[in-house]
Backbone as CSV, one residue per row, in Angstrom:
resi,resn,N_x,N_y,N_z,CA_x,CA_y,CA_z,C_x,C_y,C_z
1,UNK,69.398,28.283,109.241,68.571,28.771,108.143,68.339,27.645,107.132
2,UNK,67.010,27.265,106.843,66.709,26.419,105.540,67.220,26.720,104.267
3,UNK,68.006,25.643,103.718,68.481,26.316,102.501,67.397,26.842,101.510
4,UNK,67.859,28.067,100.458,66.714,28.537,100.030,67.111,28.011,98.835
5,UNK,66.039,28.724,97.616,66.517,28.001,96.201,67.786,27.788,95.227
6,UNK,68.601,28.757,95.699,69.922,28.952,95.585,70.784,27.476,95.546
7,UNK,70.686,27.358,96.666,71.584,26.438,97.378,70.626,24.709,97.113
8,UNK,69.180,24.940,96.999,68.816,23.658,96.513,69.225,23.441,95.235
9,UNK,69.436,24.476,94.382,69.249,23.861,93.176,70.789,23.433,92.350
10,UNK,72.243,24.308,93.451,73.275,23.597,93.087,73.827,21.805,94.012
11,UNK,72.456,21.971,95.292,72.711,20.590,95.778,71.989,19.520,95.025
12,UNK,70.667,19.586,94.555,70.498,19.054,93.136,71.319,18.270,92.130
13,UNK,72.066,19.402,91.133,73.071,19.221,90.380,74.107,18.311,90.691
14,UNK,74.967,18.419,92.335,75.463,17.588,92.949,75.645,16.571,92.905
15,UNK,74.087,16.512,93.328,73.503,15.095,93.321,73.349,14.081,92.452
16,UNK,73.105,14.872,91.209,72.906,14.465,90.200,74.230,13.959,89.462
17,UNK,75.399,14.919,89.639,76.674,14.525,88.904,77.094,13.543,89.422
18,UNK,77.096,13.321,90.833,77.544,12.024,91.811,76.932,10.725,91.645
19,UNK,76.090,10.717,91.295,74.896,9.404,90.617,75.622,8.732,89.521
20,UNK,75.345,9.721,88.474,75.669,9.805,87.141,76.857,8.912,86.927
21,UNK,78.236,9.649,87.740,79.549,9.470,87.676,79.775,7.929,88.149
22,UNK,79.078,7.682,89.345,78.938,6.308,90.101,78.568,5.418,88.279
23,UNK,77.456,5.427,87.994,76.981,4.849,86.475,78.049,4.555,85.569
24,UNK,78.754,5.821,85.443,79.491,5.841,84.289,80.916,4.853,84.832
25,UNK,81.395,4.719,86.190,82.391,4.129,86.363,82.005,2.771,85.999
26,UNK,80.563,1.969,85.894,80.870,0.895,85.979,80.630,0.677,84.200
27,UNK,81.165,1.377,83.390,80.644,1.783,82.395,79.485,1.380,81.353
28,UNK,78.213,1.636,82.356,77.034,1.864,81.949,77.128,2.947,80.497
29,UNK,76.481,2.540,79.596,76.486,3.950,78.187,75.276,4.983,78.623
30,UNK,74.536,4.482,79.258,73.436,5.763,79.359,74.425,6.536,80.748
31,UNK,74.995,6.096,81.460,75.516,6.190,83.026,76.523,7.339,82.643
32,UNK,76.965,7.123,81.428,78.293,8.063,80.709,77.632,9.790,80.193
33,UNK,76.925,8.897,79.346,76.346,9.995,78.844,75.322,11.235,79.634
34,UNK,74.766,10.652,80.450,74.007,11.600,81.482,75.195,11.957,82.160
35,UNK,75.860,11.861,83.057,77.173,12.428,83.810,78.043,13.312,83.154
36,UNK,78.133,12.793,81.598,78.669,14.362,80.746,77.890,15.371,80.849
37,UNK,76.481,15.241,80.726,75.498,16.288,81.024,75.507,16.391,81.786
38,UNK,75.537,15.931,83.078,75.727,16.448,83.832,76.499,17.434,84.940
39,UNK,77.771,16.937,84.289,78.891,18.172,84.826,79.433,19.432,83.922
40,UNK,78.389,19.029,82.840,78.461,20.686,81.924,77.422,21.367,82.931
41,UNK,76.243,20.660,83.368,74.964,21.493,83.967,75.670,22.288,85.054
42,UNK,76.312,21.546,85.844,77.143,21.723,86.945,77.945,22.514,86.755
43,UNK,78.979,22.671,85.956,79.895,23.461,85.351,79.235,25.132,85.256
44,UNK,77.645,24.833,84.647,77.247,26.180,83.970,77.023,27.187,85.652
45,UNK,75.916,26.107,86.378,75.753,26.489,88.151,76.996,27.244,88.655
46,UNK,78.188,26.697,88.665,79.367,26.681,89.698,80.143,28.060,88.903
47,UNK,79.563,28.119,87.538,80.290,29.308,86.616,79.949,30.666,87.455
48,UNK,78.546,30.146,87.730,77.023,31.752,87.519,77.240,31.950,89.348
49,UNK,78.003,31.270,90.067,78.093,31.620,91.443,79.593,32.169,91.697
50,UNK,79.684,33.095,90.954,81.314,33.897,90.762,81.309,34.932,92.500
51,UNK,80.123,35.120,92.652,79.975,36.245,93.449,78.958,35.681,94.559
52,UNK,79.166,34.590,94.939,78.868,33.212,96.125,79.644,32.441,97.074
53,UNK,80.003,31.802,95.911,81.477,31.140,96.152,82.908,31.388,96.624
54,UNK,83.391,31.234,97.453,84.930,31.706,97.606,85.875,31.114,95.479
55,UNK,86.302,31.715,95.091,86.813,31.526,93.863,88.015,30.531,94.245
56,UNK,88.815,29.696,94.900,89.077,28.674,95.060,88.811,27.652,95.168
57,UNK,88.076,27.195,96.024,86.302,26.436,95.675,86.118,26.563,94.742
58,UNK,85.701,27.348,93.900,84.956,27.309,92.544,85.904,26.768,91.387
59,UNK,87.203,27.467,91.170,88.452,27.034,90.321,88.123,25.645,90.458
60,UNK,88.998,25.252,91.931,89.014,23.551,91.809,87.949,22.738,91.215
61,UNK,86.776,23.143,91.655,85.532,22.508,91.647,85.792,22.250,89.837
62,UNK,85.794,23.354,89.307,84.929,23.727,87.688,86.472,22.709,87.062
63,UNK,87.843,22.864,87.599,88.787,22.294,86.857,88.445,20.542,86.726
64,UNK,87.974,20.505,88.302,87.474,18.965,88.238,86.780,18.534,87.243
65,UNK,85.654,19.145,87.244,84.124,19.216,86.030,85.033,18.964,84.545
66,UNK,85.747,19.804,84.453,86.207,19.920,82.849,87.205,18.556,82.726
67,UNK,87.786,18.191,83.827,88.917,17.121,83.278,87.689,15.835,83.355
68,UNK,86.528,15.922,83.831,85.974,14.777,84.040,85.158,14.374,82.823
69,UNK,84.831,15.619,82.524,83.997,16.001,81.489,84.785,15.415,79.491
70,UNK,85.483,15.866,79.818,86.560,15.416,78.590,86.974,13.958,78.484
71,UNK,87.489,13.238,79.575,87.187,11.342,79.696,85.941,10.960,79.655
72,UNK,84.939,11.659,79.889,83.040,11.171,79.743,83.453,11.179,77.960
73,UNK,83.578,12.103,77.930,83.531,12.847,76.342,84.071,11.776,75.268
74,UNK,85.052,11.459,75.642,85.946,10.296,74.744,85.281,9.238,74.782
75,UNK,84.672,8.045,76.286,84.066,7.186,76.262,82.749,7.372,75.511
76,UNK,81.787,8.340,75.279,80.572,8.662,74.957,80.652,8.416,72.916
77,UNK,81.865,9.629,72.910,82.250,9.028,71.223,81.936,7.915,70.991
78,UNK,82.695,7.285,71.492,83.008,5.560,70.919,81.154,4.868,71.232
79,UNK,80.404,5.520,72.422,79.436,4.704,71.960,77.970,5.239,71.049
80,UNK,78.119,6.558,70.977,77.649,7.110,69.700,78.191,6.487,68.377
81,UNK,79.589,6.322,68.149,79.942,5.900,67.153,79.545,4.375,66.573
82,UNK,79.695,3.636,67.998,79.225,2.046,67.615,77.553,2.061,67.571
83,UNK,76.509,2.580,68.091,75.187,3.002,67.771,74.979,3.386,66.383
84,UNK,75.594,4.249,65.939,75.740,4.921,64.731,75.786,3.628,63.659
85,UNK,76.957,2.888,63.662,77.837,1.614,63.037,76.849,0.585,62.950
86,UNK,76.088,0.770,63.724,74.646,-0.439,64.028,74.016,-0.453,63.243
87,UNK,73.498,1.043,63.428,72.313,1.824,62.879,72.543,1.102,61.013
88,UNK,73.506,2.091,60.765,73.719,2.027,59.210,74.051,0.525,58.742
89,UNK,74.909,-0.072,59.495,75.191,-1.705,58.601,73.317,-2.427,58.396
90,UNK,72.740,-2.365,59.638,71.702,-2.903,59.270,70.345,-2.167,58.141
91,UNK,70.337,-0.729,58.503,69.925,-0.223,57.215,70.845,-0.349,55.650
92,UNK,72.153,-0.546,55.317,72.277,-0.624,54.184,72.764,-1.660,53.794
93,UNK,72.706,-2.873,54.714,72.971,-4.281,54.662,74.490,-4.431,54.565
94,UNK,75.436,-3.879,55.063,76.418,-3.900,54.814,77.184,-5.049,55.629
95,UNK,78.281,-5.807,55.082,78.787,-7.008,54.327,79.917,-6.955,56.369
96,UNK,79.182,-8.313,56.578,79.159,-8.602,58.324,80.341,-8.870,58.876
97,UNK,81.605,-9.400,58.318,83.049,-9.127,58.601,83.560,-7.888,58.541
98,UNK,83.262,-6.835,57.818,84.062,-5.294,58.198,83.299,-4.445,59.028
99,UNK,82.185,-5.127,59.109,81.422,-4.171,60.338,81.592,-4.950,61.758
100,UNK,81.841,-5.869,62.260,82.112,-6.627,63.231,83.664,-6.228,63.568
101,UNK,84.441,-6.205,62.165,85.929,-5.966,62.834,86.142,-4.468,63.105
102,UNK,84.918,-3.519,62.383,85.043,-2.053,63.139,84.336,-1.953,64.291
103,UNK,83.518,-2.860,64.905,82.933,-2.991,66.314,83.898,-3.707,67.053
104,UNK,84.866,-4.941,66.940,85.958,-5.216,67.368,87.087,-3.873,67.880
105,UNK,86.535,-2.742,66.766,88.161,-2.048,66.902,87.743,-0.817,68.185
106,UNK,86.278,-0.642,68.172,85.247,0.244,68.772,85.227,-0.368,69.802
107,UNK,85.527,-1.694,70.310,84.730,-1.983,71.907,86.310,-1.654,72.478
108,UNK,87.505,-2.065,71.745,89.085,-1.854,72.162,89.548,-0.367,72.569
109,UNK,88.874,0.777,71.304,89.177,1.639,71.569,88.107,2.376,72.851
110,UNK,87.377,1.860,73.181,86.357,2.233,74.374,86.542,1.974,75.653
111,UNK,87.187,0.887,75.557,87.598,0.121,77.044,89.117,0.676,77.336
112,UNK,89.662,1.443,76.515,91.259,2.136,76.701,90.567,3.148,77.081
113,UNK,89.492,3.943,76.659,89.017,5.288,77.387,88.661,5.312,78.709
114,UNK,88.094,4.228,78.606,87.237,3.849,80.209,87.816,3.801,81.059
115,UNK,89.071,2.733,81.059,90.301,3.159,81.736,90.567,4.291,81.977
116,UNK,91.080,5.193,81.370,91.212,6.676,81.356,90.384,7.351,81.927
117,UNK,88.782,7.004,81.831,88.161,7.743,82.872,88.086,7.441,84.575
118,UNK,88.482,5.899,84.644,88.411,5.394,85.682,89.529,6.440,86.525
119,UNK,90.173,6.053,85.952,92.072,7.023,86.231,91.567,8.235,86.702
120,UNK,90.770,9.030,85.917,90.267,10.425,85.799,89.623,10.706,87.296
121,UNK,88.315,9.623,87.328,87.726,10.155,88.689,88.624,9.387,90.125
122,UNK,88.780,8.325,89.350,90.121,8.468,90.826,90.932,9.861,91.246
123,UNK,91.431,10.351,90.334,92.697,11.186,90.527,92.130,12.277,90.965
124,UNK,90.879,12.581,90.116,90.387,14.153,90.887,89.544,14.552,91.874
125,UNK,89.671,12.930,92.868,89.105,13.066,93.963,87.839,14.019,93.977
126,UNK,86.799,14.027,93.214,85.391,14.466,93.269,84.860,14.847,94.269
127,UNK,84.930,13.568,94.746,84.044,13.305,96.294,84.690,14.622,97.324
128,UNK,85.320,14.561,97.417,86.044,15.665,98.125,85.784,16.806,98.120
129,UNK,86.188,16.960,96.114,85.867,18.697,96.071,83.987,18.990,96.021
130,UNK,83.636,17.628,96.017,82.034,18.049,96.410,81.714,18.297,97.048
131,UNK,82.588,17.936,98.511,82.324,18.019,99.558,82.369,19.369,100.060
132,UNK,83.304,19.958,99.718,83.853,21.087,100.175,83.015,22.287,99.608
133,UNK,82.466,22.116,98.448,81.733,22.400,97.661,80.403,22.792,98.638
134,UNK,79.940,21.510,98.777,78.867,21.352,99.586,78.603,21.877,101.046
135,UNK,80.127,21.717,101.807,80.330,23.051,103.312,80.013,24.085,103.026
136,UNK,80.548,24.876,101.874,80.470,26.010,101.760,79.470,26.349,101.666
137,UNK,78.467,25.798,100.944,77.078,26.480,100.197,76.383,26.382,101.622
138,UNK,76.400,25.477,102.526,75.752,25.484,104.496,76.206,26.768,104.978
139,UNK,77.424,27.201,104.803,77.271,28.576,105.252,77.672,30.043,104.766
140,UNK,76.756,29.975,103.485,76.683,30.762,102.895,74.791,31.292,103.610
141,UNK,75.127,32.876,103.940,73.707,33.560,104.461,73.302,34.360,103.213
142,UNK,71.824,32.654,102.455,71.759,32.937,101.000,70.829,34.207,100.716
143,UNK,70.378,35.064,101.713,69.532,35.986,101.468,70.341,37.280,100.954
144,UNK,71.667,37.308,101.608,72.097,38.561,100.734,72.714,38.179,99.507
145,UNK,72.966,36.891,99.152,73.784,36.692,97.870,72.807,36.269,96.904
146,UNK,71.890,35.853,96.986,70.639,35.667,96.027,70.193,36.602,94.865
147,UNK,70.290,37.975,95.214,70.170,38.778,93.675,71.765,38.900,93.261
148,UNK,72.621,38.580,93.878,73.916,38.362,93.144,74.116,37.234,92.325
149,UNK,73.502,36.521,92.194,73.445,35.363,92.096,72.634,34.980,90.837
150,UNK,71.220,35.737,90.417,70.618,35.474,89.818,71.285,37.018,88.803
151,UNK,71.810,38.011,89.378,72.521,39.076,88.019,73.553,38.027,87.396
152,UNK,74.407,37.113,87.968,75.165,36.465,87.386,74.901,35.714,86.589
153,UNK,74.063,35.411,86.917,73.327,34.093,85.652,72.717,35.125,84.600
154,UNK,72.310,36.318,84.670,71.532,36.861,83.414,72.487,36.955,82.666
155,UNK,74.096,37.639,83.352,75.222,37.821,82.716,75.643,36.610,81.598
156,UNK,75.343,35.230,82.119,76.339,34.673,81.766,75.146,34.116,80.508
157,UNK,73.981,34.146,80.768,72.705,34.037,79.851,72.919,34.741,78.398
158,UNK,73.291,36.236,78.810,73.069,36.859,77.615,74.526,36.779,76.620
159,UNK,75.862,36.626,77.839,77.086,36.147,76.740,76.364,34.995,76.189
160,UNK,75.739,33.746,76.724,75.935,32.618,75.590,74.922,32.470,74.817
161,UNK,73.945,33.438,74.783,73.036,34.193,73.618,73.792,34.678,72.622
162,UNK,74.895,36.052,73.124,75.173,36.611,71.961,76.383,35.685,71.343
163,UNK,77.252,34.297,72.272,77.589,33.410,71.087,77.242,33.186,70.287
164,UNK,75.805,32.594,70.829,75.295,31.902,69.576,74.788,32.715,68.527
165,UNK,73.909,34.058,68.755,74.035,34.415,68.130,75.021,34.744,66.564
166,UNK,75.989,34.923,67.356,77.398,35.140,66.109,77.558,34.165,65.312
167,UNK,77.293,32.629,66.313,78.105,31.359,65.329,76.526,31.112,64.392
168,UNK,75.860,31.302,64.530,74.436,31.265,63.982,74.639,32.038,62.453
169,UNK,75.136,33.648,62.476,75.563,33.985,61.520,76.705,33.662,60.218
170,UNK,77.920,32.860,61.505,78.888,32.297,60.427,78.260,31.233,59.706
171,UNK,77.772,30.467,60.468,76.743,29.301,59.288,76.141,29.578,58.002
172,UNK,76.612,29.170,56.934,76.488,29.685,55.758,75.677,28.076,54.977
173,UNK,75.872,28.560,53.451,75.335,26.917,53.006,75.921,26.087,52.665
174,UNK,77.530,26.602,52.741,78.033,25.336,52.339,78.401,24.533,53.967
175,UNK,78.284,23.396,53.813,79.026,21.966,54.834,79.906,22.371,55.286
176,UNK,80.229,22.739,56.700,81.886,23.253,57.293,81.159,22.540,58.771
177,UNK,81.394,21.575,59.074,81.596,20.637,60.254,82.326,21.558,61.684
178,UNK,82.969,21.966,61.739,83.664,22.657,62.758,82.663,24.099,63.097
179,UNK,82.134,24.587,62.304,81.236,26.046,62.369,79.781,25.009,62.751
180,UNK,79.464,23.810,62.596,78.226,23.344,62.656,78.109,22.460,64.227
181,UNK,79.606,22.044,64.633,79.759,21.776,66.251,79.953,22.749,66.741
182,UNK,80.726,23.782,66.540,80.703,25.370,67.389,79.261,25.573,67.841
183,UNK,78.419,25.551,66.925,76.513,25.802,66.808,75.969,25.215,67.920
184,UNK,76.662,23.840,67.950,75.969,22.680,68.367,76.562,23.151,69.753
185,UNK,77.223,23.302,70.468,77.992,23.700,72.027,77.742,25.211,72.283
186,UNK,77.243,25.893,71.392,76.923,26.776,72.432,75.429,27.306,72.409
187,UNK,74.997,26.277,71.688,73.551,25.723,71.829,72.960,25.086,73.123
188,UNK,73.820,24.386,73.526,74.054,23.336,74.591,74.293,24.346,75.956
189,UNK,75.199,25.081,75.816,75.958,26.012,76.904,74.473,27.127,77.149
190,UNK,74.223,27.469,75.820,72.732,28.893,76.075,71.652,27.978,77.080
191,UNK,71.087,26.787,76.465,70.188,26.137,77.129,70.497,25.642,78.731
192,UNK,71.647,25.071,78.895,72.619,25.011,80.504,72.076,26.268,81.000
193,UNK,72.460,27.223,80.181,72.354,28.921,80.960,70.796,29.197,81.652
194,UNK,70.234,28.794,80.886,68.579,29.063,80.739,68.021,28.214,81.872
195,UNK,68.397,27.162,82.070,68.242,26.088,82.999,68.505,27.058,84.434
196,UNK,69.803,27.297,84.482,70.248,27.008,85.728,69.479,28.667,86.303
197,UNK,70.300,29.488,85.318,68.990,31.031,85.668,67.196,30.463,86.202
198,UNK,66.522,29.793,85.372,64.785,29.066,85.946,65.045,28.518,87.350
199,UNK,66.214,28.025,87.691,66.350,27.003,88.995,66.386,27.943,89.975
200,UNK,67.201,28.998,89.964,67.192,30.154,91.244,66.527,30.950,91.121
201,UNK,65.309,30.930,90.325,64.698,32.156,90.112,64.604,33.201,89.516
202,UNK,65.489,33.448,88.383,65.273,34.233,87.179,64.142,34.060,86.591
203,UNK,63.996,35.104,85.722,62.894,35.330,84.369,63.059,33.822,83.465
């Protein structure tokens, strides 16, 4: 059987995280940053196939995603942060020995992460659980699991609607940083949702 849209659109994602990850090992900054996006995208896919997937497969898979996801996460800081550090010394002309020795302290603390991610995709053998990943979805017979598939994603659509919804409400006017990244991630997580529901065929 030809795979149908189901199954293209988490071999896709795959594809895409495996690229990405290749990038980010040689630590490329765009290579990092797309591969974090990319195994949240992945993450959101592998969530919404609860009722596809054997749930061992899926555990491993999603535990992989998250530990990989969190070493992307750390390396990505540091180069938002030194972008950032750029940005502003040259807009407010600021004085070229303390901004050099906080880019000194930024390339040190980046290359200890990198390490750490290197460590990361070594250890959680990816390739593997992609693989396995990837058997499964070959023989999966996607015609009866396909409206299971796409109820799951409405499910998981309308929880990270009515997140946001809520954190939308706690936002008030004063400055609270922690209520304004809450916003910001499940902003991120609704739109993942929205994505991956359009890819198999939802509304």
């Amino acid at each position: 059987m030809a795979p149908d849209v189901l199954t293209q659109a988490l071999a896709r994602q795959l594809t895409q995280c495996s690229r990405e990850l290749a990038r980010a090992r040689r630590g490329v900054p765009r290579g990092v940053h797309q591969a974090r996006v990319a195994s949240r995208r992945l993450r959101e896919g592998l969530g919404a196939l609860d009722a596809v997937l054997p749930a061992d497969t899926r555990r491993k898979a999603l535990r992989v995603l998250r530990k990989l996801s969190q070493a992307l996460g750390a390396v990505r800081e540091c180069d938002v942060t030194r972008g950032l550090i750029t940005t502003e010394a040259d807009r407010f002309a600021w004085a070229a020995l303390p901004v050099a020795h906080i880019a000194t302290g930024l390339e040190t603390e980046r290359a200890k992460h990198h390490r750490r991610l290197l460590r990361a995709i070594i250890e959680s053998e990816w390739r593997l659980v992609f693989s396995q990943v990837r058997k499964r979805l070959r023989r999966i017979r996607v015609a009866p699991v396909r409206s299971q598939a796409v109820a799951s994603a409405k499910s998981r659509r309308i929880k990270r609607a009515s997140t946001l919804a809520r954190d939308l409400l706690s936002v008030g006017a004063v400055y609270v940083p922690d209520q304004l990244h809450a916003l910001r991630i499940a902003t991120k997580k609704l739109r993942y949702a929205l994505e991956w529901e359009q890819q198999i065929g939802g509304k």
